[in-house]
C-alpha positions in Angstrom: 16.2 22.7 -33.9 12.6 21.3 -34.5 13.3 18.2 -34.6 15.7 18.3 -31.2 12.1 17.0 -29.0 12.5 14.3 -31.1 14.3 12.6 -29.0 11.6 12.3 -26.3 9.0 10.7 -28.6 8.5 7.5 -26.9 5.7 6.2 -29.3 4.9 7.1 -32.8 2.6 9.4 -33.7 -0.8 9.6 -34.3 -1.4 10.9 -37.6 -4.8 12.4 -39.1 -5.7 9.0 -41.3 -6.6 7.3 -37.9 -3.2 5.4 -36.8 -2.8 5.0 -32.9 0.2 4.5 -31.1 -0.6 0.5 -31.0 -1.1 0.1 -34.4 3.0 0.9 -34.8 4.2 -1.3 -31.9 6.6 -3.7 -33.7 6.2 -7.4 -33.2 9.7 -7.4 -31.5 8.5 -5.2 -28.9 8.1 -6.3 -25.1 5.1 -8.1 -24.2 4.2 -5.4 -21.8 4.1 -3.1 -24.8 2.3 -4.8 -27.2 -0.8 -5.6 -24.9 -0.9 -1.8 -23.6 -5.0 -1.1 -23.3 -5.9 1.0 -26.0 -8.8 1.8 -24.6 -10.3 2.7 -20.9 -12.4 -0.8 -21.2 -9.6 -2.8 -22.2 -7.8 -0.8 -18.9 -7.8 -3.6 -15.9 -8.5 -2.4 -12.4 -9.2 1.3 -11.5 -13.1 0.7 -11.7 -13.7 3.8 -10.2 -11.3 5.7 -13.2 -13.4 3.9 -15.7 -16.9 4.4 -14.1 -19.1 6.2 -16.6 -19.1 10.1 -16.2 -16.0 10.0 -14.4 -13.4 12.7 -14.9 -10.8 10.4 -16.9 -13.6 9.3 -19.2 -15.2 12.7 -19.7 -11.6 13.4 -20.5 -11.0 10.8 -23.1 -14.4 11.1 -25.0 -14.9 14.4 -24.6 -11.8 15.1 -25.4 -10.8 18.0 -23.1 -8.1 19.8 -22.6 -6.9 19.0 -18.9 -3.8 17.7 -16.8 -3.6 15.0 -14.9 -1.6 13.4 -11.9 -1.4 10.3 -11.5 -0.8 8.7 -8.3 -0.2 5.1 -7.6 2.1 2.1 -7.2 4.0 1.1 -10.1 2.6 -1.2 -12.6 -0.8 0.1 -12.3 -1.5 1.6 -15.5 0.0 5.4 -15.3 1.6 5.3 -18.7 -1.2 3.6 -20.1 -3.3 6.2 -18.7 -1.7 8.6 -20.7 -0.9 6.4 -24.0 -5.1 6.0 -24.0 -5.5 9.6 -23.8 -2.6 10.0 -26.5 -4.7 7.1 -28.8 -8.3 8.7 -28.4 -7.7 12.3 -28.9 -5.1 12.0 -31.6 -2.3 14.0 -29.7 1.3 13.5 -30.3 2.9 11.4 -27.4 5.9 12.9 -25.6 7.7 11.1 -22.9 10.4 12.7 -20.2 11.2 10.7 -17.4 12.6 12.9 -14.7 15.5 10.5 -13.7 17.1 12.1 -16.5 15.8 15.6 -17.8 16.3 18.6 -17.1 15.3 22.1 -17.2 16.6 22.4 -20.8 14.7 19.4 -22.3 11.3 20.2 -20.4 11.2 23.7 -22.0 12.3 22.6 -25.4 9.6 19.7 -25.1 7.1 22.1 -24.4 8.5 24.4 -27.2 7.9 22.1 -29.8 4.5 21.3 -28.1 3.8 24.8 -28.8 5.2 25.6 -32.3 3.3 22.2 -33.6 -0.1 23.7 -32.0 0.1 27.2 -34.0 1.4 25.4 -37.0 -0.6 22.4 -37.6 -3.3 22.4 -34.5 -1.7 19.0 -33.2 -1.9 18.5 -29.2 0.7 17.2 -27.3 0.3 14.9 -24.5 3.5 15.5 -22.3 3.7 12.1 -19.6 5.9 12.9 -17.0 7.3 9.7 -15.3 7.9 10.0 -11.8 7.5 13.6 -11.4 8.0 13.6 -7.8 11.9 13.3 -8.6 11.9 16.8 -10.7 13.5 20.0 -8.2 11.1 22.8 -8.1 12.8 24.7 -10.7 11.8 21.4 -12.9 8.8 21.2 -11.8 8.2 25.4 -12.1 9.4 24.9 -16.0 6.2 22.9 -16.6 3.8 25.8 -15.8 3.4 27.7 -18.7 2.6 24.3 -20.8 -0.2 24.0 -18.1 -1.4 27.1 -17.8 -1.8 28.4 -21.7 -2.7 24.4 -22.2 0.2 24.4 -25.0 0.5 20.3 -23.8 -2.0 17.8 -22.1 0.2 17.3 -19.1 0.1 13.5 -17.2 2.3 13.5 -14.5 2.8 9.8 -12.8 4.4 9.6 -9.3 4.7 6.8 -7.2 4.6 9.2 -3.7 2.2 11.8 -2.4 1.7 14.7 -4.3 0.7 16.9 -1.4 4.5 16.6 -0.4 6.2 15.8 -3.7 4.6 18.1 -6.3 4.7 21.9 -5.8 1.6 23.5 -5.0 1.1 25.4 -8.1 1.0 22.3 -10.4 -1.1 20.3 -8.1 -4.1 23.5 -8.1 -3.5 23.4 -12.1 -4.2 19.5 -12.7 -6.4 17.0 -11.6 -5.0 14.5 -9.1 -6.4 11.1 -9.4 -5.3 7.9 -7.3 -5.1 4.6 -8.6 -5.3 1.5 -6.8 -3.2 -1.3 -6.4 -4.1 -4.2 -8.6 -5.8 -7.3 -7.0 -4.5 -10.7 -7.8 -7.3 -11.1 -10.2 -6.8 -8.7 -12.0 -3.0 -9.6 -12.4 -4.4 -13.2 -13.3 -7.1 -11.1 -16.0 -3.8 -9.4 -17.5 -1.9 -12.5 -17.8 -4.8 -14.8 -19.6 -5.0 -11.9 -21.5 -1.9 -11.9 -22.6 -1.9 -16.0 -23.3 -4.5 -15.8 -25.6 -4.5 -12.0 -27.7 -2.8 -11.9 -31.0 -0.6 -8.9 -29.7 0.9 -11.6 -27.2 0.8 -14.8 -27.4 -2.0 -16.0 -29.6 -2.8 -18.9 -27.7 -0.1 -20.9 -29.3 1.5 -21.7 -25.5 -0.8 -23.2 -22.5 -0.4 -21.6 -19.1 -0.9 -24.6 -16.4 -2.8 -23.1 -13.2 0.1 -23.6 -11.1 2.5 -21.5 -13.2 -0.2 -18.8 -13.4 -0.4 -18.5 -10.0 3.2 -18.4 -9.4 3.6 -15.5 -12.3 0.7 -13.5 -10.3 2.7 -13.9 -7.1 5.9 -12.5 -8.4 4.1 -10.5 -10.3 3.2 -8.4 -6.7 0.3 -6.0 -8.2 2.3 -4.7 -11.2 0.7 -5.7 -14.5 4.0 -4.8 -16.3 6.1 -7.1 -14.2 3.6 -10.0 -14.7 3.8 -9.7 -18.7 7.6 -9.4 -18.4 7.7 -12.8 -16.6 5.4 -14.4 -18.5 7.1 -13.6 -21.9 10.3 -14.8 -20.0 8.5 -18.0 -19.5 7.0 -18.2 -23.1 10.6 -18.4 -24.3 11.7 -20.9 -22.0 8.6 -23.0 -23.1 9.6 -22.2 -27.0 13.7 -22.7 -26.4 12.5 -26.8 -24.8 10.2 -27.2 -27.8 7.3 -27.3 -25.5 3.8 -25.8 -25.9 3.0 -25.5 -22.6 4.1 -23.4 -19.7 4.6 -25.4 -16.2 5.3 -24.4 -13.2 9.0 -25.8 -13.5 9.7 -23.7 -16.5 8.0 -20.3 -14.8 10.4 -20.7 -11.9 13.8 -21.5 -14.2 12.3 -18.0 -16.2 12.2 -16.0 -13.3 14.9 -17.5 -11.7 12.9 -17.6 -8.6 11.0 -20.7 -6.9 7.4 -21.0 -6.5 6.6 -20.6 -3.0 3.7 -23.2 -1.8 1.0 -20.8 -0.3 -2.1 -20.4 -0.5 -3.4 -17.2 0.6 -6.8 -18.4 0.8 -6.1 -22.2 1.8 -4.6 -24.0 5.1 -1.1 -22.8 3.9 -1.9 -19.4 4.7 -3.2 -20.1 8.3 0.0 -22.4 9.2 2.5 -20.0 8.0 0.8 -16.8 9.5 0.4 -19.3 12.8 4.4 -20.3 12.5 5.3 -17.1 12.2 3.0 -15.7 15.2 4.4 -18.2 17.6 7.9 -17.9 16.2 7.4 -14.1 17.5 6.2 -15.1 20.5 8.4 -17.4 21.8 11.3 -14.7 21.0 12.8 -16.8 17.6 14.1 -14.0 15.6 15.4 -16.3 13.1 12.5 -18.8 12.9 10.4 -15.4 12.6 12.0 -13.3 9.8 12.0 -17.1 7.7 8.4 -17.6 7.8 8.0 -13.1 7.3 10.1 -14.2 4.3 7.8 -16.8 2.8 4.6 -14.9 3.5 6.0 -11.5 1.6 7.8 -13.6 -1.4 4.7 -15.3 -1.6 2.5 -12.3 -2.4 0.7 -11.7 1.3 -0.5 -8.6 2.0 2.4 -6.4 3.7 -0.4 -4.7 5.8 -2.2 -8.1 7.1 1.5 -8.7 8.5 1.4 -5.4 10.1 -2.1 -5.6 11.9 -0.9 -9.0 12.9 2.3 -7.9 14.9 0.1 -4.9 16.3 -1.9 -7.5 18.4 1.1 -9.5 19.4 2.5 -6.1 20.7 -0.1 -6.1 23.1 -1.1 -9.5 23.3 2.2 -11.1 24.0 4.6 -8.7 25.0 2.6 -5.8 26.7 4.0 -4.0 29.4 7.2 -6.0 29.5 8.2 -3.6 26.5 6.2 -0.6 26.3 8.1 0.6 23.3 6.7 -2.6 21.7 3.2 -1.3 20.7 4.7 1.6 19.0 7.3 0.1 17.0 4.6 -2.0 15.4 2.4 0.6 15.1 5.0 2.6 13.4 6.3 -0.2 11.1 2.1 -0.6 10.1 1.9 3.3 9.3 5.9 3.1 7.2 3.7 -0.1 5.2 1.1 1.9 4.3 3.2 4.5 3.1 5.9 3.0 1.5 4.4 -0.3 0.1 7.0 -3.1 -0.9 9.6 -4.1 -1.4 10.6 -1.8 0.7 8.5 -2.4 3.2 10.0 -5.5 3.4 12.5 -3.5 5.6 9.9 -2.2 8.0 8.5 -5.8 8.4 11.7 -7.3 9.6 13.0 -4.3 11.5 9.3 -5.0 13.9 9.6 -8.9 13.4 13.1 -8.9 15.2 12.4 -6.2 17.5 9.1 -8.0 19.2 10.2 -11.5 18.9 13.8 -10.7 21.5 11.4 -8.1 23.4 10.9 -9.3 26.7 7.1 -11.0 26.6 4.5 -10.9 28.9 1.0 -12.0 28.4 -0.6 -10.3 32.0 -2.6 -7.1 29.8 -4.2 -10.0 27.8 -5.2 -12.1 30.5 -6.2 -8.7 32.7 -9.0 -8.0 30.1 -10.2 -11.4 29.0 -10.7 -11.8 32.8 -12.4 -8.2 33.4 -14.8 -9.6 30.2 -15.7 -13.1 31.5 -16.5 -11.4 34.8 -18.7 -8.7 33.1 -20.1 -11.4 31.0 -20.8 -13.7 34.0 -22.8 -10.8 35.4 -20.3 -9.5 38.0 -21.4 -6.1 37.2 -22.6 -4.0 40.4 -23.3 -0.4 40.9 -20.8 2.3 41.0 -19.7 3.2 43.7 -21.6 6.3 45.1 -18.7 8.9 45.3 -17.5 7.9 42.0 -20.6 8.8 40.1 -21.4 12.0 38.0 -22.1 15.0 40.5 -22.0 17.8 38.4 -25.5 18.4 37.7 -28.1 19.7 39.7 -29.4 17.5 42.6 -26.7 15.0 41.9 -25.5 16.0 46.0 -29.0 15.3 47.5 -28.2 12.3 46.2 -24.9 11.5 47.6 -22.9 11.3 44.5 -19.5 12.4 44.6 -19.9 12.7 48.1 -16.7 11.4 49.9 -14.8 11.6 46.8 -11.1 12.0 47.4 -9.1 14.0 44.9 -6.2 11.8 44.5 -3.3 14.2 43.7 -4.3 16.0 47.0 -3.2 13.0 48.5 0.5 11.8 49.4 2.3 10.5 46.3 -0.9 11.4 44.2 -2.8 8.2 45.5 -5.7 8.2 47.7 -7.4 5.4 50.0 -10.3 4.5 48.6 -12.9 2.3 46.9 -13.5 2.7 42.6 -14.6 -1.4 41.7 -17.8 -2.1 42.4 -18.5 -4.2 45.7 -18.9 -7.5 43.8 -15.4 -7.4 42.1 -13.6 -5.2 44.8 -11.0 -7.5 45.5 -10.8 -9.1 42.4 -6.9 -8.9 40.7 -7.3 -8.8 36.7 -3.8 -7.5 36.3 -0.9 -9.6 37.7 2.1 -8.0 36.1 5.1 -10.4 35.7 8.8 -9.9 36.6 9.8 -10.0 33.0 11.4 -6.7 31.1 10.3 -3.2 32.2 6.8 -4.7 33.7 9.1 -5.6 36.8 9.1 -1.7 37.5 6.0 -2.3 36.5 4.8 -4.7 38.9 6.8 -3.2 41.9 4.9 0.3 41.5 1.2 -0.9 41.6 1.7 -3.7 44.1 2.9 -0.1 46.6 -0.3 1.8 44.6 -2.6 -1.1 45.1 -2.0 -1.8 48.7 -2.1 2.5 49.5 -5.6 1.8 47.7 -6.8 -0.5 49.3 -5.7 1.0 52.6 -4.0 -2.1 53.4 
């Protein structure tokens, strides 16, 4: 029966003469395993984790007693998190993913946790991956490991705890967020990789090109860069070559590399393609050139931001359900992050580029600037001004002001531009979409306005 927890030992054991859970890691194992950080500093990203004094550190050095949650996308270092914590305090390292235990194998993990801390004194780290799928009666079965500290408790999730983790766990652990990794420090993993003993020793050369095509694919998850680059390794060693191209990354991943540079003329063309794809209502020319930006590593959320001007810029009034379905597709990004966003992006992209377009908001505003700009400025109209303070009637303001819904159809006959633009027309709706209704209702308004 104590041995039954057995089966969620992930990693070996740290025993008192000083071995760590890398020191076992067999020379067979996955790439992404061998290089694990076994230490905070060798940890890439998550500056702010690492920062001197902060609560991870203070936990690892100071070795404390205290739970964690980890939040964050995946490949970001959440198990490595907790295999550093494992290393550097010398606790046992128990793993339970909750795609697949249950009730039965969290209690008997935290059992054995307990039984081995009155026996022999040994700590238990318990890492929890992606807690956010455990019911509440999982979730609930943790708590007394918590709470008595019979286990070190890191919980990873890839979703926000505030909605995925019951209340009680959350106000017994400390919730920290990690970032998404940067391209450089994919690239910092990956050159890494290349040349430390645990990978490949520098026995294979990684040409720039390939590099930058593994750190595209790689989309911000360390673990998914490694796994391609050992994928290329071998293609390199099956061809009797010592040196990874770009030609032998792309028949390893079984994916092309996409010519973009997100920093270079590339970047601007596409991103121009695809804005003017949009625009000129080519779903199909639009959703290609979405399609190289995302498999080529672009931001999902620069996309987003992108479409969110177009909504107003190009389409407008025409649609007015436009502006919000970009909005929401930027907000599902955010949440969601790829590749499901992916989704969202193409669900917006279609929907704005057969909207009915219309460009008259834009050229309403740019005009209203110019003017403004030119000096077209003028005073306000008295009537319109500010008259609720004291003496504000002595000086005629807000006298004459007509209360528009006291007049018929809510719109009163009056003056609200300044003199010098009072005829001026910025907005000149077009006949396209729902700005026809549009352009019907304030040509009536306007005229009742201008009493005319």
């Amino acid at each position: 029966m104590d041995d039954e927890p057995q089966l969620f030992d992930t990693a070996p054991r740290r025993t008192t003469s000083g071995g760590s859970l890398s020191d076992a890691v067999h020379a067979a194992a996955p790439l992404a395993v061998r290089m694990r950080p076994r230490g905070l500093d060798e940890l890439v990203g998550q500056a702010h984790l690492r920062a001197p004094g902060s609560p991870l550190r203070q936990l690892v050095e100071g070795d404390q007693s205290l739970s964690l949650l980890l939040w964050g996308p995946p490949g970001t270092g959440k198990t490595t998190i907790a295999s550093i914590i494992s290393q550097q305090t010398g606790r046992r390292f128990v793993e339970i993913s909750a795609v697949s235990a249950g009730v039965k194998e969290v209690r008997a993990a935290i059992d054995k946790a307990r039984r081995d801390l009155v026996a022999t004194g040994e700590e238990t780290v318990l890492f929890v991956d992606e807690v956010h799928r455990f019911s509440k009666a999982q979730q609930d079965a943790l708590l007394p490991g918590v709470e008595n500290r019979w286990v070190t408790l890191v919980a990873a999730t890839t979703e926000n705890p505030s909605f995925s983790v019951i209340s009680p766990l959350l106000s017994r652990s400390l919730l920290l967020r990690l970032q998404p990794l940067t391209d450089d420090d994919i690239g910092a993993v990956i050159d890494a990789a290349v040349a430390d003993e645990r990978g490949l020793g520098g026995e294979l050369t990684l040409e720039e090109e390939a590099r930058s095509h593994l750190v595209r694919l790689a989309g911000g998850d360390a673990r998914r860069s490694l796994t391609y680059l050992e994928a290329a390794a071998g293609a390199a060693r099956s061809k009797g070559s010592t040196t990874i191209d770009v030609e032998t990354a792309e028949t390893a991943a079984d994916q092309a590399a996409v010519r973009y540079d997100r920093d270079g003329d590339q970047h601007y063309d596409v991103v121009s393609a695809f804005i003017k794809s949009v625009r000129g209502s080519d779903a199909d020319a639009a959703v290609h050139y979405l399609a190289r930006m995302l498999e080529a590593g672009e931001d999902p959320r620069f996309i987003a931001r992108r479409l969110m001007i177009l909504a107003s810029e190009d389409i407008g009034l025409a649609d007015p359900n436009a502006l919000s379905i970009a909005v929401a597709a930027a907000q599902t990004v955010q949440l969601i992050g790829m590749p499901e966003a992916q989704l969202t992006l193409a669900h917006a992209t279609i929907a704005l580029a057969v909207a009915p377009k219309s460009n008259a908001v834009t050229t309403a505003i740019f005009e209203a600037v110019a003017d403004v700009r030119a000096g077209k400025i003028g005073a306000v109209p008295p009537h319109l001004r500010d008259a609720h303070y004291g003496g504000a009637k002595k000086l005629g303001h807000g006298v004459g002001y007509v209360y528009s819904h006291d007049a018929p159809f809510g719109v009163a006959t009056q003056q609200y531009a300044p003199d010098v633009v009072a005829d001026v027309q910025y907005y000149r709706p077009t006949e396209l979409g729902a700005e026809a209704g549009v352009k019907q209702r304030w040509e009536r308004v306007r005229r009742i306005i201008r009493g005319r």
